[in-house]
PDB file of N, H, CA, C and O in Angstrom:
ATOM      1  N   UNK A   1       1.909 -30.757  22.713  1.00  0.00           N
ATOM      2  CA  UNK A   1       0.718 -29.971  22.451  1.00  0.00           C
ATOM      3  C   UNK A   1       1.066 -28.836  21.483  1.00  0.00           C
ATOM      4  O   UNK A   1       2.254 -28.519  21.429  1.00  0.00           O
ATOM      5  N   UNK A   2       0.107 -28.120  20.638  1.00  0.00           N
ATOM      6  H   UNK A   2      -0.859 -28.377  20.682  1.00  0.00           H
ATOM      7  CA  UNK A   2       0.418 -27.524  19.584  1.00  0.00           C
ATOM      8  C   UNK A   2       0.152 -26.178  20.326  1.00  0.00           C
ATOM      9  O   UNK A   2      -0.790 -25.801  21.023  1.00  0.00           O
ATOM     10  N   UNK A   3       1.665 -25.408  19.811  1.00  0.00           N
ATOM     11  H   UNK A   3       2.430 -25.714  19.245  1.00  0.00           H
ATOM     12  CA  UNK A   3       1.188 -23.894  20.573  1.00  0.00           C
ATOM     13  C   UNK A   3       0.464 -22.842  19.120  1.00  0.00           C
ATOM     14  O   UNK A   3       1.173 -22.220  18.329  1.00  0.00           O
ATOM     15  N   UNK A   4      -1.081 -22.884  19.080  1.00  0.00           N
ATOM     16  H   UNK A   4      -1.658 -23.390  19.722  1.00  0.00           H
ATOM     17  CA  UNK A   4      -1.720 -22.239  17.919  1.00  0.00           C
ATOM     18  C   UNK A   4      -0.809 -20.792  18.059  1.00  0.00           C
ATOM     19  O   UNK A   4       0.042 -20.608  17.189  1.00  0.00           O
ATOM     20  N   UNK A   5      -0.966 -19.772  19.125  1.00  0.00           N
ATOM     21  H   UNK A   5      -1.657 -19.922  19.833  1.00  0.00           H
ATOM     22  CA  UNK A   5      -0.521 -18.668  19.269  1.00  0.00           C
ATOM     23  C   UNK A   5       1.283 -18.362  18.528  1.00  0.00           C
ATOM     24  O   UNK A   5       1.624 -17.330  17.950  1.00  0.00           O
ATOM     25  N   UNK A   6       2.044 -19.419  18.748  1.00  0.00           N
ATOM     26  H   UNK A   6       1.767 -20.258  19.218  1.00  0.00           H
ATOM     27  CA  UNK A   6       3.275 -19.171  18.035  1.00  0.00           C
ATOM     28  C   UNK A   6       3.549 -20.110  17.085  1.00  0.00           C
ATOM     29  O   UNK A   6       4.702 -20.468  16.846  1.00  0.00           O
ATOM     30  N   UNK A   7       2.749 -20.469  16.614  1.00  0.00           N
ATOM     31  H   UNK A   7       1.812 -20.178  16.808  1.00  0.00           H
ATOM     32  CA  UNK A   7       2.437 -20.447  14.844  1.00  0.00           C
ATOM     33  C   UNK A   7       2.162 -19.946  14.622  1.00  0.00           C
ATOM     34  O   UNK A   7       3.180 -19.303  14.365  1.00  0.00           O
ATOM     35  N   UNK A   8       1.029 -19.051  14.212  1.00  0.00           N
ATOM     36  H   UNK A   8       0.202 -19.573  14.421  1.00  0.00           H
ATOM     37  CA  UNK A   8       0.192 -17.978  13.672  1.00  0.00           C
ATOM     38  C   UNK A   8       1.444 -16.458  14.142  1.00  0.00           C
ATOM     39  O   UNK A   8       1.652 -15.549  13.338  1.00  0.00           O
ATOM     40  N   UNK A   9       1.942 -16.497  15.193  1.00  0.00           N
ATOM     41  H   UNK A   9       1.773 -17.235  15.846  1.00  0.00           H
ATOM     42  CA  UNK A   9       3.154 -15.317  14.866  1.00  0.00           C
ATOM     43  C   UNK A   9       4.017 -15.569  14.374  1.00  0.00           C
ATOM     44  O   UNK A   9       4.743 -14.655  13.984  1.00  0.00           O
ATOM     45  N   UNK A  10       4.464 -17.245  14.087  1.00  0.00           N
ATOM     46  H   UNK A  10       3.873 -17.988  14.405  1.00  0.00           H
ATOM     47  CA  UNK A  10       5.697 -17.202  12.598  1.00  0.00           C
ATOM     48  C   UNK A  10       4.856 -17.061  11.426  1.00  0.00           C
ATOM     49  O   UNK A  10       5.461 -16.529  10.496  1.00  0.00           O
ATOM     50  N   UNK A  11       3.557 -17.393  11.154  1.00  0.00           N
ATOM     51  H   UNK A  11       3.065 -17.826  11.910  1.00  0.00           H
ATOM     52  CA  UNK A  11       3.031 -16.848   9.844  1.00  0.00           C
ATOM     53  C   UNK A  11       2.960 -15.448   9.534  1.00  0.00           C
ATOM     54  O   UNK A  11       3.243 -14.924   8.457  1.00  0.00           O
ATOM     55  N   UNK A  12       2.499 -14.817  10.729  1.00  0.00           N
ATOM     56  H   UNK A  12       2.269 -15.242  11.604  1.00  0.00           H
ATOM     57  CA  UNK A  12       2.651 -13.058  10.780  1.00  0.00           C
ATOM     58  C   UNK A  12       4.379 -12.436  10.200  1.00  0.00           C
ATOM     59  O   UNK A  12       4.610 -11.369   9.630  1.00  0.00           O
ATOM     60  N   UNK A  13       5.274 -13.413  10.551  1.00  0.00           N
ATOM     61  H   UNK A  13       5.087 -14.279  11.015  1.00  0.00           H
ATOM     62  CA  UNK A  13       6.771 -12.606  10.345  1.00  0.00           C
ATOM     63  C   UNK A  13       6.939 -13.345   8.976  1.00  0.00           C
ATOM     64  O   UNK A  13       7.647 -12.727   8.180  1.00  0.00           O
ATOM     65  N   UNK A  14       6.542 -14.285   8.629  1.00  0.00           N
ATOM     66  H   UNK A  14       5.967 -14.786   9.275  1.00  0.00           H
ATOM     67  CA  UNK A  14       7.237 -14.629   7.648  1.00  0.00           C
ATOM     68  C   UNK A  14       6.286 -14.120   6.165  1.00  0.00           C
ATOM     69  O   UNK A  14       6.658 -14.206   4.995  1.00  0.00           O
ATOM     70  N   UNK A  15       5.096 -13.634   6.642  1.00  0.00           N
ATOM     71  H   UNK A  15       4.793 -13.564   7.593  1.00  0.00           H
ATOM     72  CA  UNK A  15       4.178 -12.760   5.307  1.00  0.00           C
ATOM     73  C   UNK A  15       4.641 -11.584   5.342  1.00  0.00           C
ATOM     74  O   UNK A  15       4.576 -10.800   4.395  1.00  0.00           O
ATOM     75  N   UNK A  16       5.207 -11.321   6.553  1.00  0.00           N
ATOM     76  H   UNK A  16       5.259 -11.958   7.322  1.00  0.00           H
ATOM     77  CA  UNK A  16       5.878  -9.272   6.979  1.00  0.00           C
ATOM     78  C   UNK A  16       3.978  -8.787   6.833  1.00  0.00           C
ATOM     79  O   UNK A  16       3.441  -8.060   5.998  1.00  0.00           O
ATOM     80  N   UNK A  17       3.384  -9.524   7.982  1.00  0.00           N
ATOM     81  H   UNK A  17       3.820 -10.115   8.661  1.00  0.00           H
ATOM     82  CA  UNK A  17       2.392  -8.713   8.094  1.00  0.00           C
ATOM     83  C   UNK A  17       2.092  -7.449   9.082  1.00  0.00           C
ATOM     84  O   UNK A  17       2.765  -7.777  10.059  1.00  0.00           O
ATOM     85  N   UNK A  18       1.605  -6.445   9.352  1.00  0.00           N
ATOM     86  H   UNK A  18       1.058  -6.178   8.558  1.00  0.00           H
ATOM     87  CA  UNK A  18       1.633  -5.835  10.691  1.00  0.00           C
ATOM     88  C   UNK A  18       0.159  -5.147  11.117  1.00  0.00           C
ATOM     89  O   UNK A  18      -0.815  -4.730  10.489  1.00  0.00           O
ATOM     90  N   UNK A  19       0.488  -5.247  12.358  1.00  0.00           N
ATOM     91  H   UNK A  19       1.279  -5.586  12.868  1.00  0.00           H
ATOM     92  CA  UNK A  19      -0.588  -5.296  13.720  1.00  0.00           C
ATOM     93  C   UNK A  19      -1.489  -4.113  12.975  1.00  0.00           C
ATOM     94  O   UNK A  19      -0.922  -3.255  12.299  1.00  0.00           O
ATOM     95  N   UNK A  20      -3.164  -4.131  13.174  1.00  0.00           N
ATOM     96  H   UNK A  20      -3.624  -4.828  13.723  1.00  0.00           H
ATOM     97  CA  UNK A  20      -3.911  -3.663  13.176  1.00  0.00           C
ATOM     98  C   UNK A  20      -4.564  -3.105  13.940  1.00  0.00           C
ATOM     99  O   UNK A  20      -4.753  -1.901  14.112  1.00  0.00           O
ATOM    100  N   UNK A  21      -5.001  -4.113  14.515  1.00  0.00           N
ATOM    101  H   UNK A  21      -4.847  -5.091  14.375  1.00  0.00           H
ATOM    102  CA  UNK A  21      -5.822  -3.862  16.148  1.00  0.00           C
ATOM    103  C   UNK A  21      -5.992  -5.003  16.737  1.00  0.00           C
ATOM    104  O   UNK A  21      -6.406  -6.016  16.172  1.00  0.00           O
ATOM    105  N   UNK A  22      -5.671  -4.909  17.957  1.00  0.00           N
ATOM    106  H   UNK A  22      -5.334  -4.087  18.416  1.00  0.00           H
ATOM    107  CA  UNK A  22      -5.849  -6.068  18.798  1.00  0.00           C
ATOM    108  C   UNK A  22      -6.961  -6.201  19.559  1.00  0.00           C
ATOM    109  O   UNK A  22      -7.540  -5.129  19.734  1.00  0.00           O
ATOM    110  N   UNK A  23      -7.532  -7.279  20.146  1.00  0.00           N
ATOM    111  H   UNK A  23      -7.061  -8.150  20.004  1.00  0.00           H
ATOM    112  CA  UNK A  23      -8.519  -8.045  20.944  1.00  0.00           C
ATOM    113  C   UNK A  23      -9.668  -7.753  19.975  1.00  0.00           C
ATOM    114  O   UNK A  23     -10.145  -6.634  20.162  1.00  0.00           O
ATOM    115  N   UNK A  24      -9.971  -8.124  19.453  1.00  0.00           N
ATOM    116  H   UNK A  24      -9.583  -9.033  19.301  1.00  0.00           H
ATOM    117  CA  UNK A  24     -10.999  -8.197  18.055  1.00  0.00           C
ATOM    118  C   UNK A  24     -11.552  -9.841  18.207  1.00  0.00           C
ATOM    119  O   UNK A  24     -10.980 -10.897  17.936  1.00  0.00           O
ATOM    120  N   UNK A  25     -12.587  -9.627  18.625  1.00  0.00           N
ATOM    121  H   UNK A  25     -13.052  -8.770  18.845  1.00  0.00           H
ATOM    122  CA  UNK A  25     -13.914 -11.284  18.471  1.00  0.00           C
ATOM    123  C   UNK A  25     -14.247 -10.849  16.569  1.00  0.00           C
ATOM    124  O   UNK A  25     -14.534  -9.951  15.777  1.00  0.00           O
ATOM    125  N   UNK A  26     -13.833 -12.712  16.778  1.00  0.00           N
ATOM    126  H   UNK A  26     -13.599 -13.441  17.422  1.00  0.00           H
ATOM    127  CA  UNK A  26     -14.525 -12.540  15.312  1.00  0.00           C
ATOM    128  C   UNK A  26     -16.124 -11.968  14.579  1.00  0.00           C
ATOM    129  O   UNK A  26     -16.566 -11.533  13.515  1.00  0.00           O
ATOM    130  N   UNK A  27     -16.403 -12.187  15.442  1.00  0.00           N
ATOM    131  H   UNK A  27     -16.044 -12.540  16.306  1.00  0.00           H
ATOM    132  CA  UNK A  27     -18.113 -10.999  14.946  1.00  0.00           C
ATOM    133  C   UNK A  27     -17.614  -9.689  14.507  1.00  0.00           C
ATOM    134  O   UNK A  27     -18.091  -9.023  13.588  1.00  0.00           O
ATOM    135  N   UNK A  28     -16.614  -9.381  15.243  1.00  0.00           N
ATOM    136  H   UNK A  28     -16.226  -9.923  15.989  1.00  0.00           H
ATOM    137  CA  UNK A  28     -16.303  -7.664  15.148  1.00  0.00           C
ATOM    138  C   UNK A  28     -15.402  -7.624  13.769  1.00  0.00           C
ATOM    139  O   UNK A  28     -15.416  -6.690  12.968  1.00  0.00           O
ATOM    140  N   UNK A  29     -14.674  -8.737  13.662  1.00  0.00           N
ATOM    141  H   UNK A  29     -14.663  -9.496  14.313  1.00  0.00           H
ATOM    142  CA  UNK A  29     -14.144  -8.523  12.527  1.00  0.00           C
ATOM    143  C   UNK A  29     -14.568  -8.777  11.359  1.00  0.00           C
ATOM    144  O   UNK A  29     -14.088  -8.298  10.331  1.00  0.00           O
ATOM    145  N   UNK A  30     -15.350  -9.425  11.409  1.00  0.00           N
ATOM    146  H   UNK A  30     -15.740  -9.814  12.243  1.00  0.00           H
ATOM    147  CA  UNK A  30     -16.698  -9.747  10.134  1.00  0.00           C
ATOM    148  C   UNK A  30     -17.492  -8.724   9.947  1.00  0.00           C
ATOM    149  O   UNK A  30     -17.705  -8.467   8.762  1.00  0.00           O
ATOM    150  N   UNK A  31     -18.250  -7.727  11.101  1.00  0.00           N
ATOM    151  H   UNK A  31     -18.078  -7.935  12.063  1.00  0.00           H
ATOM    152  CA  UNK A  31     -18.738  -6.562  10.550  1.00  0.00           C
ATOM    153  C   UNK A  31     -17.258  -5.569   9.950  1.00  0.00           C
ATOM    154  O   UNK A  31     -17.062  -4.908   8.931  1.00  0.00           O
ATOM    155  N   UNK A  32     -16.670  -5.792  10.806  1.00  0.00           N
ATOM    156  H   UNK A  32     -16.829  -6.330  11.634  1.00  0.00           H
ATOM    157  CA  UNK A  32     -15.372  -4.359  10.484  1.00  0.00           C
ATOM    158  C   UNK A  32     -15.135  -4.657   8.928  1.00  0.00           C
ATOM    159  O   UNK A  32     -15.055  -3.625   8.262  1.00  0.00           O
ATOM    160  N   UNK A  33     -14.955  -6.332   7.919  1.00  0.00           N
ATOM    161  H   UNK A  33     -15.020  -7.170   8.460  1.00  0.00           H
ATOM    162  CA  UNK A  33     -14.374  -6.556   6.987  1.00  0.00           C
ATOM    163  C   UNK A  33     -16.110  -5.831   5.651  1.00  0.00           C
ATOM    164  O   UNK A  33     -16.163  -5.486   4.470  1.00  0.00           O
ATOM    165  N   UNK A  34     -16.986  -5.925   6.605  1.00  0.00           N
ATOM    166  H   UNK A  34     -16.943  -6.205   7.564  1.00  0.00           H
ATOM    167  CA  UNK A  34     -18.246  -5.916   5.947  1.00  0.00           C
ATOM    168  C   UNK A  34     -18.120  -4.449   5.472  1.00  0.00           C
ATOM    169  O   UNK A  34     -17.978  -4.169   4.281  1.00  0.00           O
ATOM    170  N   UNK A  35     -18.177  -3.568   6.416  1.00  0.00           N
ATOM    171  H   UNK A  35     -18.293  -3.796   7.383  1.00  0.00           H
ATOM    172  CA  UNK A  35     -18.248  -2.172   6.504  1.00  0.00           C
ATOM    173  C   UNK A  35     -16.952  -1.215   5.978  1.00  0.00           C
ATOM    174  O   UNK A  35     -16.846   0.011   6.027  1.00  0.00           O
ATOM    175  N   UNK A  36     -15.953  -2.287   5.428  1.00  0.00           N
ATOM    176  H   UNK A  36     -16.039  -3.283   5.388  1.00  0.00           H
ATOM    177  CA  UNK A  36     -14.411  -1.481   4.864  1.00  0.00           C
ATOM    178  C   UNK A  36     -13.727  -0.863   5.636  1.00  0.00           C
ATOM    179  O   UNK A  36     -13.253   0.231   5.331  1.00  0.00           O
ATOM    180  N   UNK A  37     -13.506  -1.518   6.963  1.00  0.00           N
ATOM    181  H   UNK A  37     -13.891  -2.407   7.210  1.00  0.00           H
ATOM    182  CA  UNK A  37     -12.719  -0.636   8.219  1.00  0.00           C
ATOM    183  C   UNK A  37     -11.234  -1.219   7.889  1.00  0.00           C
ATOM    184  O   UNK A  37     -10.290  -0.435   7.796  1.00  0.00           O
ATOM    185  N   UNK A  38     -11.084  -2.414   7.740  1.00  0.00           N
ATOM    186  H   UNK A  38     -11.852  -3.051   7.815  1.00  0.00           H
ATOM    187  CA  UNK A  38      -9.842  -2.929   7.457  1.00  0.00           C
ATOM    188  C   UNK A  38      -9.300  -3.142   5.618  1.00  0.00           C
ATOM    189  O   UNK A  38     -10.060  -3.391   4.681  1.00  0.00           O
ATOM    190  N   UNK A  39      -7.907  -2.965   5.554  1.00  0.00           N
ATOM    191  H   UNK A  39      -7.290  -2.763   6.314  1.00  0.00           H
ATOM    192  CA  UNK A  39      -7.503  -2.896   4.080  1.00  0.00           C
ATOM    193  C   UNK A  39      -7.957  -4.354   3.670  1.00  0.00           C
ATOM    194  O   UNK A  39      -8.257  -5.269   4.437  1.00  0.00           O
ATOM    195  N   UNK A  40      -7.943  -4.364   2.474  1.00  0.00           N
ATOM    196  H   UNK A  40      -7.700  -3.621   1.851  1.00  0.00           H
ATOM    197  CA  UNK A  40      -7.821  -5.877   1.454  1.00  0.00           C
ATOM    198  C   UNK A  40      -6.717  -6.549   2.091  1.00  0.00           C
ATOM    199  O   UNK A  40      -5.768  -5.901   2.532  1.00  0.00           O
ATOM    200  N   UNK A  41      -6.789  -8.068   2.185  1.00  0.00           N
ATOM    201  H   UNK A  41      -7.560  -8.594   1.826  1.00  0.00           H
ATOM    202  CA  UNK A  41      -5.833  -8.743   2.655  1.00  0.00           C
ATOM    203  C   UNK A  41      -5.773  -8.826   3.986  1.00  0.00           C
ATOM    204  O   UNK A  41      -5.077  -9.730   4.447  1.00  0.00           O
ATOM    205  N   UNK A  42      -6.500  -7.889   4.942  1.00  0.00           N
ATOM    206  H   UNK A  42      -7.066  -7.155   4.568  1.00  0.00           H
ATOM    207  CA  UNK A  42      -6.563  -8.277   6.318  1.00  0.00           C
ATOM    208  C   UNK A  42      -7.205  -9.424   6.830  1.00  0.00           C
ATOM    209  O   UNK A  42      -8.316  -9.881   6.559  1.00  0.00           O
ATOM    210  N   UNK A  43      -6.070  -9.941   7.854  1.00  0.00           N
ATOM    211  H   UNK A  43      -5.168  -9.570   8.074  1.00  0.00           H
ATOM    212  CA  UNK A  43      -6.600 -11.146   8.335  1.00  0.00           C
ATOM    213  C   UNK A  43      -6.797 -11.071   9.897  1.00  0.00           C
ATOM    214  O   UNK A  43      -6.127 -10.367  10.652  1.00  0.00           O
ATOM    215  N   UNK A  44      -7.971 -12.032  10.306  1.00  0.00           N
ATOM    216  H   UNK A  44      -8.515 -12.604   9.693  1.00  0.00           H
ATOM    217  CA  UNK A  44      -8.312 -12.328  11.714  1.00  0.00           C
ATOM    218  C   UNK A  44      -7.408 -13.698  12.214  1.00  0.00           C
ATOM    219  O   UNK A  44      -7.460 -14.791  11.651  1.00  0.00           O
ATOM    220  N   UNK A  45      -6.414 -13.311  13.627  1.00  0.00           N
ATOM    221  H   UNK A  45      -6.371 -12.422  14.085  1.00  0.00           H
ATOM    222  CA  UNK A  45      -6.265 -15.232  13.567  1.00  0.00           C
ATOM    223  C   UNK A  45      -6.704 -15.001  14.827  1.00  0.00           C
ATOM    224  O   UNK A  45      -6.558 -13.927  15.411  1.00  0.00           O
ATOM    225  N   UNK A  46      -7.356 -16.180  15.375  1.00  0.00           N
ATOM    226  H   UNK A  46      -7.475 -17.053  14.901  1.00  0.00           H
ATOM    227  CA  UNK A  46      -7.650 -16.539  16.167  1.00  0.00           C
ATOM    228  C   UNK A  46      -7.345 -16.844  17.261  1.00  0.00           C
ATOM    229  O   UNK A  46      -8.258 -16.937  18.081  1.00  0.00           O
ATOM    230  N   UNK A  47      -6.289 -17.048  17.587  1.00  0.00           N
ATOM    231  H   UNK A  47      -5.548 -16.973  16.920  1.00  0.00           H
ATOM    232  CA  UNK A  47      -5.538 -17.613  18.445  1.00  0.00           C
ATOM    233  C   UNK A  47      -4.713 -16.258  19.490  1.00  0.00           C
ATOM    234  O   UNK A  47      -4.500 -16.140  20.697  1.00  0.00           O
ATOM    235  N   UNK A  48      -4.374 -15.225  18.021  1.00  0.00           N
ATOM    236  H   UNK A  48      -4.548 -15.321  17.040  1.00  0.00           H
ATOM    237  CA  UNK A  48      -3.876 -13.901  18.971  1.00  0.00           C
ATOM    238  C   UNK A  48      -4.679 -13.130  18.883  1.00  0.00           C
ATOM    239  O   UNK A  48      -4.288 -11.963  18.873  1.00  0.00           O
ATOM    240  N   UNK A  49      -6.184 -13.390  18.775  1.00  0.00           N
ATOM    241  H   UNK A  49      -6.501 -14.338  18.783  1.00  0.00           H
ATOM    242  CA  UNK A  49      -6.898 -12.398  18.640  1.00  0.00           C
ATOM    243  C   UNK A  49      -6.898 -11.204  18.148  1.00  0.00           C
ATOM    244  O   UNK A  49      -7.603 -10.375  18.724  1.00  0.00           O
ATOM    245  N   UNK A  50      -6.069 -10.759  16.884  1.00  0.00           N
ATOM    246  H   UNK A  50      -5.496 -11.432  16.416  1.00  0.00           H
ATOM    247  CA  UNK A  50      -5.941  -9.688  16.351  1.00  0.00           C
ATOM    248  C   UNK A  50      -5.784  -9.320  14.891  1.00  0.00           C
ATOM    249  O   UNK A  50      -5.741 -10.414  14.330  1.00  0.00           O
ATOM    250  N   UNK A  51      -5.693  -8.522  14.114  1.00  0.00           N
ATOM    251  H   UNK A  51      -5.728  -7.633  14.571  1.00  0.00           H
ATOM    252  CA  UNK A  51      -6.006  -8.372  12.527  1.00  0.00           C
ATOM    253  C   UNK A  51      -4.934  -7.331  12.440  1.00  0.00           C
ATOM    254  O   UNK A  51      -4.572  -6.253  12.911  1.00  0.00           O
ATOM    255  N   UNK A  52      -4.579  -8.415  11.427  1.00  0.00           N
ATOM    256  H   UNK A  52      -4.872  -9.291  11.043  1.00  0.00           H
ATOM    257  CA  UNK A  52      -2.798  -8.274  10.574  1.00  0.00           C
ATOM    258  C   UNK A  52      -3.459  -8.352   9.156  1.00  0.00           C
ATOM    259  O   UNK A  52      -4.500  -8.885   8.770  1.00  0.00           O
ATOM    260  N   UNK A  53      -2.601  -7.714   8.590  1.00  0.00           N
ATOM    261  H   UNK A  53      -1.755  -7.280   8.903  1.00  0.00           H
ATOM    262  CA  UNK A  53      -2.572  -6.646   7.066  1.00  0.00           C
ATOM    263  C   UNK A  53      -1.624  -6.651   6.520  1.00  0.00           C
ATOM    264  O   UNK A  53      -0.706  -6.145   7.167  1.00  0.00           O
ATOM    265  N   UNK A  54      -1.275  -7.126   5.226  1.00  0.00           N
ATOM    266  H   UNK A  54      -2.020  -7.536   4.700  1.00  0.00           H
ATOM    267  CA  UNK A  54      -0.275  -7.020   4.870  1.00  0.00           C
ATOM    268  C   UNK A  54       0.540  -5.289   4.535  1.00  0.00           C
ATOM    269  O   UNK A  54      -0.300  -4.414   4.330  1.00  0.00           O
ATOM    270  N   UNK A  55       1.950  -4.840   4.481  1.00  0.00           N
ATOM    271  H   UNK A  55       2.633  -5.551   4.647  1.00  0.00           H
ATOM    272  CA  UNK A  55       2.288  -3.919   4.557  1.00  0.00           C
ATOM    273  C   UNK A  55       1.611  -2.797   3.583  1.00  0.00           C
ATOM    274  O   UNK A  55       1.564  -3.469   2.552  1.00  0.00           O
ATOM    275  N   UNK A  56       1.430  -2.386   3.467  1.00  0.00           N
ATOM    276  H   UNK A  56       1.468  -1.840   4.304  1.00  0.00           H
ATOM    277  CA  UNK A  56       0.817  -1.238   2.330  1.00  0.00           C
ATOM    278  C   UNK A  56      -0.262  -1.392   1.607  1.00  0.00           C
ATOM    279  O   UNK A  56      -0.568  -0.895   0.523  1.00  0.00           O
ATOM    280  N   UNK A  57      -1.174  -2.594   2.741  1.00  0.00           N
ATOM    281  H   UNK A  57      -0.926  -2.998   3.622  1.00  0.00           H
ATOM    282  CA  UNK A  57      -2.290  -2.413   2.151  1.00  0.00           C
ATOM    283  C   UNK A  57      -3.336  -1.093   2.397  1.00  0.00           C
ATOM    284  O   UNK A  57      -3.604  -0.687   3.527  1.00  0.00           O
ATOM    285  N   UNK A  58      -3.680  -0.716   1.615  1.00  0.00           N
ATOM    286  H   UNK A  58      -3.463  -1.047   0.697  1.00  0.00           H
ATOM    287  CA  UNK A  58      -4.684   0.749   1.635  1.00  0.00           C
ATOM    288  C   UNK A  58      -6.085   0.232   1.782  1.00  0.00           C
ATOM    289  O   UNK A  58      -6.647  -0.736   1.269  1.00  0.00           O
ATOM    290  N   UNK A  59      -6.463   1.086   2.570  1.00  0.00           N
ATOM    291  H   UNK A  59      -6.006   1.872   2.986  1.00  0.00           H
ATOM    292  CA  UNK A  59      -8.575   0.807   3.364  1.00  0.00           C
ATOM    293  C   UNK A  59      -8.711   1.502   2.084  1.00  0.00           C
ATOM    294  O   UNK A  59      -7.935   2.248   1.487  1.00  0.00           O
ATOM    295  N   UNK A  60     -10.422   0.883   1.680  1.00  0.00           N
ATOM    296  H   UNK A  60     -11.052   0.277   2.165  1.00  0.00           H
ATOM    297  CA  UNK A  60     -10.545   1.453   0.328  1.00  0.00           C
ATOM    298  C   UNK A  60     -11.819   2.649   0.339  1.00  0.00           C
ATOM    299  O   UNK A  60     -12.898   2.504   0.914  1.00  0.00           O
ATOM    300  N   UNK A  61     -11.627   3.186  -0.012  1.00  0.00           N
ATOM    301  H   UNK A  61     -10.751   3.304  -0.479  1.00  0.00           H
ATOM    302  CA  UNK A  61     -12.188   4.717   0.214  1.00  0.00           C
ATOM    303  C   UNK A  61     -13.439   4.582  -0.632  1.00  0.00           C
ATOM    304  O   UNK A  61     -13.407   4.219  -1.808  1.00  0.00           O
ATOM    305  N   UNK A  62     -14.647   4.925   0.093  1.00  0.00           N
ATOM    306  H   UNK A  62     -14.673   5.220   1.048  1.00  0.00           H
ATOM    307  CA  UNK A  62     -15.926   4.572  -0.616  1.00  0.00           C
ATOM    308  C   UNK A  62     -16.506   5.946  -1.616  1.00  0.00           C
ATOM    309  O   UNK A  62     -17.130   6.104  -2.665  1.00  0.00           O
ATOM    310  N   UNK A  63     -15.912   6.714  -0.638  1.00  0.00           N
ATOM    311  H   UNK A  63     -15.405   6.585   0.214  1.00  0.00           H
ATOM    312  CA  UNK A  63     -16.093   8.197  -0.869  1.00  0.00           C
ATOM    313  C   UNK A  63     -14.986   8.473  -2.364  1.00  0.00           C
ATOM    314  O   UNK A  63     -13.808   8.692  -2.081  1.00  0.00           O
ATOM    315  N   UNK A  64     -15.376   8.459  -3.933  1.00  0.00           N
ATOM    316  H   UNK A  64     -16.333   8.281  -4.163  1.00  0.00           H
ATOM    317  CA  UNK A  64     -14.411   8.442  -4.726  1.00  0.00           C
ATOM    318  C   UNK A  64     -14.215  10.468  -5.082  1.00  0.00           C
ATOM    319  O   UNK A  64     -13.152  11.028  -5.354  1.00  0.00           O
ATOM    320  N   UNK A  65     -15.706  11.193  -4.939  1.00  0.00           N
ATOM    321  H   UNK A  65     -16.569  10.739  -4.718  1.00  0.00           H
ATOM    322  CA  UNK A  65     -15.593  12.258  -5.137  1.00  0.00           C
ATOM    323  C   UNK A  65     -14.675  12.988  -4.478  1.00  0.00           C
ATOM    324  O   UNK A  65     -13.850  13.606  -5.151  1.00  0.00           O
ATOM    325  N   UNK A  66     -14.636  13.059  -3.039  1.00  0.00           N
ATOM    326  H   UNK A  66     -15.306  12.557  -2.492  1.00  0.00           H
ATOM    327  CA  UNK A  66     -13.978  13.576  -2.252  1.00  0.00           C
ATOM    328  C   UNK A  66     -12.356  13.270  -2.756  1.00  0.00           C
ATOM    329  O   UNK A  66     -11.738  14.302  -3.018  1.00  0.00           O
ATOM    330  N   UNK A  67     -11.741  12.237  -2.891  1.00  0.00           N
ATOM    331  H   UNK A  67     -12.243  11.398  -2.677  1.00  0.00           H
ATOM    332  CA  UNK A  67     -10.346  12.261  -3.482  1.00  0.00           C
ATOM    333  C   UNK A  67     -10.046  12.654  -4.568  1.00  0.00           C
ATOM    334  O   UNK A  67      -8.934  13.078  -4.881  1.00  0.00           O
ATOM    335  N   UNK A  68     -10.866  12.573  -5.173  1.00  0.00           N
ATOM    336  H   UNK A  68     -11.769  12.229  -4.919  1.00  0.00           H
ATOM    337  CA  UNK A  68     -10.876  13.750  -6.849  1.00  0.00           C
ATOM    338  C   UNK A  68     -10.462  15.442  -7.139  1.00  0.00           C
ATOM    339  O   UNK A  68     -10.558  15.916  -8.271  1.00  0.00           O
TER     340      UNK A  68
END
């Protein structure tokens, strides 16, 4: 039988992705990706229920005045 859960954590080590937030239903992560809560490149897997990011990805700031 295929263990989905430890596949998807050798894909996590071998992209050097890291933990976001855990127990996340995909609805939540579809609004969260909608609304810019998570960086570019964040991913949902399914299996560990949680959203992995690659290292240094930056959330993108909607607000451009304020960093100016």
């Amino acid at each position: 039988m295929i263990d989905h859960a430890r596949r998807q954590l050798q894909i996590v080590e071998k992209e050097y992705l890291h933990l976001i937030e855990e127990n996340v239903a995909q609805d939540t992560f579809y609004t969260g990706v909608k609304r810019r809560k998570y960086p570019a490149g964040a991913r949902w897997f399914w299996a560990l229920q949680a959203v992995y990011a690659p290292k240094g990805a930056a959330i993108v700031d909607n607000n451009k005045e304020a960093a100016e």
